[in-house]
C-alpha positions as CSV (number, residue, x, y, z in Angstrom):
1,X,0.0,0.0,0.0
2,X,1.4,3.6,-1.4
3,X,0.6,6.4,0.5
4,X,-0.6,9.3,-2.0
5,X,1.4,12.7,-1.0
6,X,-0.7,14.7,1.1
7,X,-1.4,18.6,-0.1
8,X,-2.2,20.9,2.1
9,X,-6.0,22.1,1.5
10,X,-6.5,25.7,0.9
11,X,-7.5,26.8,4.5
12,X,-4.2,25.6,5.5
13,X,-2.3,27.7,3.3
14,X,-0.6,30.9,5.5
15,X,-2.5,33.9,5.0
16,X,-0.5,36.9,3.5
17,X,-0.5,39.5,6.0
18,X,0.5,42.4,2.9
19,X,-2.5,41.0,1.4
20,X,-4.5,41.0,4.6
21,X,-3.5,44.6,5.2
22,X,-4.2,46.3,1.4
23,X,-8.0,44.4,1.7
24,X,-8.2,46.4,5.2
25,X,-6.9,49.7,3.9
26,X,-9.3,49.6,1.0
27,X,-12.3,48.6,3.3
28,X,-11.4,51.2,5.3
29,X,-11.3,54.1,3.1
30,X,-14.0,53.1,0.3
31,X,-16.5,51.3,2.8
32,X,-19.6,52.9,3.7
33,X,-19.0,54.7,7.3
34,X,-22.5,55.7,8.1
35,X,-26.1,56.0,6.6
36,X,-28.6,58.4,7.0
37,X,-32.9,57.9,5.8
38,X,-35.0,60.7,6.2
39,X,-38.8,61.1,5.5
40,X,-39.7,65.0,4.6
41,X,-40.8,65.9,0.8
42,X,-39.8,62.6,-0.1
43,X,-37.3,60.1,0.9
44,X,-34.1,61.2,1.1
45,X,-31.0,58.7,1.8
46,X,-27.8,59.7,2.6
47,X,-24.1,57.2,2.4
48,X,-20.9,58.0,3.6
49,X,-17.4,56.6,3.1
50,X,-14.1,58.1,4.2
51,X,-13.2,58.8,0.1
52,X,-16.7,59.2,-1.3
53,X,-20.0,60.2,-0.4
54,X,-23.6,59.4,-1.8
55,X,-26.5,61.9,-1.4
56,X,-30.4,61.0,-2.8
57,X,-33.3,63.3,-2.6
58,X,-36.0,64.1,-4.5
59,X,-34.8,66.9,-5.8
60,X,-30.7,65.8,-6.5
61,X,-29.2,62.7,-7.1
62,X,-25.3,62.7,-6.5
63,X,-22.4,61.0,-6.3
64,X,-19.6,63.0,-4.5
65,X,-15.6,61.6,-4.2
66,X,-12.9,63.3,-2.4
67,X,-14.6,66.3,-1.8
68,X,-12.0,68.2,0.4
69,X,-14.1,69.6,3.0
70,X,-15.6,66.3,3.8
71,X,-12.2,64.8,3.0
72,X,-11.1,67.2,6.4
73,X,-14.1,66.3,8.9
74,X,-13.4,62.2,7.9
75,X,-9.5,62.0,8.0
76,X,-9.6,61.6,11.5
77,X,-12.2,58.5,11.2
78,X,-10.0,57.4,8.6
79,X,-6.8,58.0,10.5
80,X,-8.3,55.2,13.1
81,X,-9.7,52.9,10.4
82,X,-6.4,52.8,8.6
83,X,-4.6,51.8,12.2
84,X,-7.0,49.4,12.4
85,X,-5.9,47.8,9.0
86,X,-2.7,48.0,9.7
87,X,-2.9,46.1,13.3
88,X,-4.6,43.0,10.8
89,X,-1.1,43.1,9.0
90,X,0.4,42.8,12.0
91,X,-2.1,40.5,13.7
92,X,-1.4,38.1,10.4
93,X,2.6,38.9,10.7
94,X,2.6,36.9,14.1
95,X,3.1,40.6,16.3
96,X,-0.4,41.3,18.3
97,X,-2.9,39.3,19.5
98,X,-6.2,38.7,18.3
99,X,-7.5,40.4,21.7
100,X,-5.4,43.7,21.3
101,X,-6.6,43.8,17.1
102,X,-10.4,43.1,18.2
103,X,-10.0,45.7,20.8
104,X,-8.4,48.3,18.2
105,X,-11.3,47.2,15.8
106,X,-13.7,48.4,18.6
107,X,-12.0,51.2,19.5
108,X,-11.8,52.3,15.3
109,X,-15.1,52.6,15.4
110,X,-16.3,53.9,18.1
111,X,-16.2,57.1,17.6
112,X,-18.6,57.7,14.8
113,X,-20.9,55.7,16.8
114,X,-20.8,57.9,19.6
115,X,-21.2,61.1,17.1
116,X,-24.5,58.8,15.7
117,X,-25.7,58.1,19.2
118,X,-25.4,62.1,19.9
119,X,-27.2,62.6,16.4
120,X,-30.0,59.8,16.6
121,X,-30.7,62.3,20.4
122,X,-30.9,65.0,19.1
123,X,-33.0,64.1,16.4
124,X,-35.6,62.7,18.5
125,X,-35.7,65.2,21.1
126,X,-36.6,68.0,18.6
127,X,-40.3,68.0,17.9
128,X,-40.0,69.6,14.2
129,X,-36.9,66.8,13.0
130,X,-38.3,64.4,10.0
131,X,-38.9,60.6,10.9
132,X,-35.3,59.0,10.3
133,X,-32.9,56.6,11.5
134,X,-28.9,57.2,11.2
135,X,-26.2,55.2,11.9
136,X,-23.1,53.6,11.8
137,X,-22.4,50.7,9.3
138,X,-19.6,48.7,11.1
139,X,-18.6,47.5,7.7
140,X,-14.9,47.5,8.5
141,X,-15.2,45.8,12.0
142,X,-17.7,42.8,10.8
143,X,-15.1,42.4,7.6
144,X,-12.1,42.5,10.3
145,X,-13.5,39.5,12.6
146,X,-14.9,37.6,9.0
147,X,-11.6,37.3,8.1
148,X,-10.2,36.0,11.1
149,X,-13.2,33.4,11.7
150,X,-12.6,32.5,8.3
151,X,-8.8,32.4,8.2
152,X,-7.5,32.2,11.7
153,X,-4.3,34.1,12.4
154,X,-0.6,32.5,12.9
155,X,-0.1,32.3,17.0
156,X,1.9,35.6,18.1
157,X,5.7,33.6,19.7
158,X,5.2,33.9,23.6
159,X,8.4,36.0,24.1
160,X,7.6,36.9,27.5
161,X,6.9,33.2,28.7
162,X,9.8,32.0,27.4
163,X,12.6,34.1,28.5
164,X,14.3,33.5,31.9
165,X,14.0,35.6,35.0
166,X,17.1,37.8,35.2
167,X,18.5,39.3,38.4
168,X,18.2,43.0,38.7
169,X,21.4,44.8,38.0
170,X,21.4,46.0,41.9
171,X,21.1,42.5,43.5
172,X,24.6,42.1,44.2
173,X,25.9,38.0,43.9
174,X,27.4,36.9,47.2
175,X,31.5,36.1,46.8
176,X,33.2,34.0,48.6
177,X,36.3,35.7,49.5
């Protein structure tokens, strides 16, 4: 009886982490950040990315990219999504954890979802504002976590465990003279 060589499947093939990375980055920037859907005159519906932006009403229809005003109020969204792609390079070089790149995932979005939160109360506490809903999409976090259920991440090396306890510099060895 031959043994037939064994290949390794396709989910056991390493994962890139420069291909892991540009994937992120481009998520980041040209994934929806936020959506907006108003009733007044009409529907109106409103997308936003950190590099584009998507407006419908019933009176315009538009398509907006790098407009530089916009460009200046979402760098700083951007800023944090983009370290969030590159903690998934390292996460997939073997240099973080899987906790500390969820955690950074979290923390990337967060703050547009505060802004919404402070948006979606002051919307309904005004009496006049149009029935809506806005909100954060979470596009880049669910991505993030799909791609590391889907192709877990090499084991970072534990450094810390593995390295012997020195003595301080100060603790003095006894001699026997």
């Amino acid at each position: 009886m031959s043994k037939e060589p064994e290949t390794p499947a396709i989910n056991d093939k390493p994962v890139n982490p420069i291909v892991v990375g540009i994937v992120m980055a481009l998520v980041a920037l040209l994934a929806p950040l936020a959506f907006s859907i108003a009733v007044y005159d009409g529907l109106h519906l409103s997308v936003t990315a950190v590099l584009w932006g998507f407006i419908s009403s019933p009176y315009q229809t538009y398509l907006e990219i790098l407009n530089i005003f916009t460009l200046a109020i979402m760098m700083p969204f951007g800023a944090l999504r983009l370290a969030y792609a590159y903690q998934m390079f390292r996460l997939y070089s073997g240099r973080t954890t899987k906790k500390r790149t969820l955690t950074l995932g979290i923390v990337s979005e967060l703050p547009f979802v505060m802004l919404f939160i402070l948006y979606q109360i002051m919307w309904f506490l005004n009496p006049y504002s149009p029935m809506g809903l806005a909100g954060p999409t979470l596009i880049l976090l669910i991505v993030g976590i799909f791609i590391i259920r889907l192709k877990p991440p090499p084991e970072p090396p534990e450094i810390w465990a593995e390295m012997p306890e020195e003595k301080p510099w100060w603790v003095e060895e006894p001699t026997n003279a």
